[in-house]
C-alpha positions as CSV (number, residue, x, y, z in Angstrom):
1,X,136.9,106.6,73.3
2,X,133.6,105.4,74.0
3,X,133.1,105.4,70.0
4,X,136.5,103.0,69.4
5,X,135.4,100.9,72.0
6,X,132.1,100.0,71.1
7,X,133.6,100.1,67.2
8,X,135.9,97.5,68.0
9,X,133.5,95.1,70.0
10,X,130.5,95.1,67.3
11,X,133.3,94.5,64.3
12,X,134.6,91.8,66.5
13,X,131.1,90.0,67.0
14,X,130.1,90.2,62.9
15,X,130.8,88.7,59.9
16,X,131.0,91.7,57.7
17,X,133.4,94.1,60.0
18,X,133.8,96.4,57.4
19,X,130.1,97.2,57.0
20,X,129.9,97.7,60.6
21,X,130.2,101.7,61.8
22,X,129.0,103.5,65.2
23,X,128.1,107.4,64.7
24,X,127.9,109.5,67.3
25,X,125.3,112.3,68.2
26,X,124.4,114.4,70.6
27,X,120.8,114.7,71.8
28,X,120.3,116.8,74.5
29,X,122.6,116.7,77.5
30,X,123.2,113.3,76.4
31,X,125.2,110.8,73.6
32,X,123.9,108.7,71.5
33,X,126.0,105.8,69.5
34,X,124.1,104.5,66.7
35,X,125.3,101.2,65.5
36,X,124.9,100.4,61.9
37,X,125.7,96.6,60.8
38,X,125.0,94.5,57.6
39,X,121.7,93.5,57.8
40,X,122.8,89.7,57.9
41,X,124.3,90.2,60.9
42,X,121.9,92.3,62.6
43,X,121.0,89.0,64.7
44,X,124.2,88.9,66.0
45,X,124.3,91.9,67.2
46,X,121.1,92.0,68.6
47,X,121.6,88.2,70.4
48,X,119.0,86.1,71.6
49,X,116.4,87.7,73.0
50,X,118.7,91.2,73.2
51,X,121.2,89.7,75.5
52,X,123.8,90.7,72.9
53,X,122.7,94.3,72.6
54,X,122.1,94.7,76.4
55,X,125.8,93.7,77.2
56,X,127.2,96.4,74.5
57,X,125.1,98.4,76.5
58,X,126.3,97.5,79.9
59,X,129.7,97.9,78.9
60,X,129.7,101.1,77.1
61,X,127.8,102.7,80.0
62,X,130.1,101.0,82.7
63,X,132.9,103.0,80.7
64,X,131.1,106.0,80.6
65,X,131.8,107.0,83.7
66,X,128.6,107.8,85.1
67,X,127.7,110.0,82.2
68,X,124.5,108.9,80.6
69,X,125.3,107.3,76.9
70,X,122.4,105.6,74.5
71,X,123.3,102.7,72.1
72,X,120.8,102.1,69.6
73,X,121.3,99.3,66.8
74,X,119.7,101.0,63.5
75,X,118.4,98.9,61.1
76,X,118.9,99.6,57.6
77,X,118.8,98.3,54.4
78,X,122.1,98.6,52.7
């Protein structure tokens, strides 16, 4: 769910939805979603100064319910 969710918010925020995926992993006890966007719209996903990033954030660990979640925007070179 947490996966979708985040999917659907990045893809709705870019301009190349179709190059934008989120992966999950497990490290540790924990998840990690690693977002992976077209490198043009890597600013947009980050936002001014991270505010972007920070809300994804916020909301994917709000829907978490209190399990502890990691988003991490990759940056890569398509």
């Amino acid at each position: 769910m947490l996966q979708a969710t985040l999917q659907f918010l990045v893809r709705s925020i870019v301009s190349n939805p179709d190059d934008a995926t989120v992966a999950t992993r497990k490290v540790g006890p924990n998840d990690l979603l690693e977002v992976r966007v077209h490198p043009d719209d890597l600013g947009r996903v980050i936002g001014k100064n991270g505010r972007t990033a920070t809300a994804l954030r916020t909301v994917v660990n709000a829907l978490a319910g209190g399990k502890r979640v990691r988003v991490d925007v990759v940056d890569t070179d398509f």
